[in-house]
N, C-alpha and C positions, 0 to 999 in steps of 0.2 A: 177616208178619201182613197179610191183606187187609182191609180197610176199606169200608166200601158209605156214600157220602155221600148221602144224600137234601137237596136245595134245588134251589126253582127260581128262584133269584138266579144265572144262570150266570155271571157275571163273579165273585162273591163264593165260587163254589162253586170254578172255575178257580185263584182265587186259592188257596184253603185245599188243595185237590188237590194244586198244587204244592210248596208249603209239607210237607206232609205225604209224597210223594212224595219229596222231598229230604232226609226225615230217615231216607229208605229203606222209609215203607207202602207198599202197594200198596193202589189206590185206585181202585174203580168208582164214577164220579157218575150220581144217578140226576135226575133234573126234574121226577118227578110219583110220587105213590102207587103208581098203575101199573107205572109204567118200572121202580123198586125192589123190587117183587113179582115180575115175572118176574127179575131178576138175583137176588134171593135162591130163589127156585124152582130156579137152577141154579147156582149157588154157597156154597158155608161162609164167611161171612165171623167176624171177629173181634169185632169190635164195629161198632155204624152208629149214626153220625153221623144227625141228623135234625131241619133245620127243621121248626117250629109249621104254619107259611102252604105250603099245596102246593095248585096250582091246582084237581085232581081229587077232593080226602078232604081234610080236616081233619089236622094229624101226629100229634094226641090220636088220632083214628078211627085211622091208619096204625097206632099205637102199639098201640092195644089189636091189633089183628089180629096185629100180629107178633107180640104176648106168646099168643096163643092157638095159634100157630102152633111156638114156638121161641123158646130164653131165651137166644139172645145179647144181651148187655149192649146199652143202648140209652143215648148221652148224644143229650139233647138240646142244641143251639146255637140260639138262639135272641132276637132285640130286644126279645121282652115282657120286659119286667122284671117284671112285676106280679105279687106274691108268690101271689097265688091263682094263678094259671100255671105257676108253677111247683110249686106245691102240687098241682095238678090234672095235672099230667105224671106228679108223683112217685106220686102214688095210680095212677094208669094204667098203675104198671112201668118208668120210666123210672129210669136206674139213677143217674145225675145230670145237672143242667140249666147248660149254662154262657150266660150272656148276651154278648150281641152291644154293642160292638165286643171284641175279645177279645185276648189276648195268645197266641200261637203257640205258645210253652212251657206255658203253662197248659191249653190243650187235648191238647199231648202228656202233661203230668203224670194229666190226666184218664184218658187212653185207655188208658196204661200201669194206672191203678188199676184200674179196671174187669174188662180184663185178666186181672188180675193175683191177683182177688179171682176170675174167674169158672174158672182155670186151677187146679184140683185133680189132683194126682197121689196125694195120700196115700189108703192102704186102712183105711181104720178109719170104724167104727161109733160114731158117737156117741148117747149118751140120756139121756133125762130123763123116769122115769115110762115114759108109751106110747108118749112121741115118741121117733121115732129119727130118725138124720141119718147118710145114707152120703155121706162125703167122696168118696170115687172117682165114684160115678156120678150127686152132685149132687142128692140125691133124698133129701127130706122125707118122712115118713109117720108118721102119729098113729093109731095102735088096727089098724095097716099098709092104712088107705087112704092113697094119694097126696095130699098138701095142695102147691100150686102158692103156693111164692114168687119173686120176681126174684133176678137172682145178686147183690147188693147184703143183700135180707133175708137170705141161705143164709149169706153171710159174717157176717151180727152176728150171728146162731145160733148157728153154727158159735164165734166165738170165744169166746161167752159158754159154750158146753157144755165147751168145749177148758178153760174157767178154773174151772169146776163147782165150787161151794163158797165161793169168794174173789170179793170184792167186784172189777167192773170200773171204774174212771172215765172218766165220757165223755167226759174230754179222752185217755186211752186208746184206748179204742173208736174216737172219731173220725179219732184220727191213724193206727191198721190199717186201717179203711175209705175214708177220703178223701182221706189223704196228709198232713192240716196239722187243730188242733182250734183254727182261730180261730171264731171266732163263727158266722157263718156255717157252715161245716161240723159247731157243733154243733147250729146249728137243726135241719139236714137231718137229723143224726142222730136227733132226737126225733122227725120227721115217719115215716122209716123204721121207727123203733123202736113208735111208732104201730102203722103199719099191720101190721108182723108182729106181734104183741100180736094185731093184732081177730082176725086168719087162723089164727091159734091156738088162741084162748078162742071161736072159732065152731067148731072142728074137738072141742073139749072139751078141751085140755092147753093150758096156757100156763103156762112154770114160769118166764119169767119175773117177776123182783120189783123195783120201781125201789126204790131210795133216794135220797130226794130229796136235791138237793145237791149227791150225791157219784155217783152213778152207778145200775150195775146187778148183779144177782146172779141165778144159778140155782143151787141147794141141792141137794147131793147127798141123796138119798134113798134109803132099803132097793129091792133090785132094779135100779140105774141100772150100766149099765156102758159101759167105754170099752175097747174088745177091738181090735185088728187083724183083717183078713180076710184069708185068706190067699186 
């Protein structure tokens, strides 16, 4: 798995490179908006890594460019704490935010989620109504135009269609998406659940429905099917 770090703390980026290289990623540090634009121009990487503060762009500015450009997963690492900051990451496509000073394991638990949520092998077609969802090629479409979500939204889709009919719990939901449904990861999950909601009900299909409480559902409906493709 290659790794693309974005910061220009290079001592703090050295550190986490090594760290990261010792649990066996392979890892390009980038120091500026720039520098990580070309090394992504010529490399696949897995997921990247991405401080807020870069001397040349803004990592919001960086962030949106990359989600226009390619939907590898994006955490960001980051010292703002300040819940709009990260609110404002998570709307921009950032797949999760972790804050700075950080524990080492937690940033690997992250990277494996992400990952791990963005890695589909299965061939099947999921739907609801107009919307469909191809697991293999990672690709949404409503009335079959293209609708563009992060691989974070693709996954609560995906398992909310996979459970079709049967009530989900967001301490469910949370712990296939983030790894753990304490507090915190359920926030995130309402923030997520959020914005794929508006991206849907703008495209005209949004099947799902919360119930407060307890979680979330999408209802099978006449016409909806779940086929494999060969």
């Amino acid at each position: 798995m290659r790794i693309l770090l974005v910061d220009d703390d290079s001592t703090a980026a050295a550190v986490l490179r090594a760290a990261l290289v010792g649990e066996g990623y392979r890892v390009d540090v980038a120091g500026s908006a720039l520098e990580a634009q070309e090394l992504a121009d010529g490399q696949s990487y897995s997921v990247v890594i991405l401080d807020l503060s870069l001397p040349d762009q803004s990592g919001l500015s960086m962030l949106r460019d990359l989600r226009r450009r390619q939907d590898v997963p994006v955490i960001i690492v980051s010292g703002v704490v300040d819940l709009d900051a990260k609110l404002n990451a998570l709307s921009a496509g950032a797949d999760d935010y972790v804050t700075k000073p950080f524990h080492l394991p937690e940033v690997i638990a992250r990277i494996e989620a992400v990952v791990r949520r963005a890695d589909r092998g299965e061939t099947e077609i999921l739907s609801a109504g107009s919307l469909t969802l191809d697991v293999k090629r990672s690709m949404l479409r409503i009335c079959d135009i293209p609708i563009h979500v992060t691989p974070t939204e693709f996954a609560i889709l995906e398992q909310l269609l996979r459970c079709k009919g049967r009530l989900v719990s967001k301490e469910n939901l949370a712990g296939n998406i983030h790894g753990s449904a304490d507090e915190r990861s359920l926030r995130l999950l309402s923030v997520f659940i959020s914005q794929l909601r508006r991206k849907l009900a703008s495209a005209g299909e949004d099947p799902i429905e919360t119930v407060w409480g307890q979680g979330y559902i999408v209802r099978a409906i006449a016409g909806d099917r779940l086929k494999a493709v060969a």
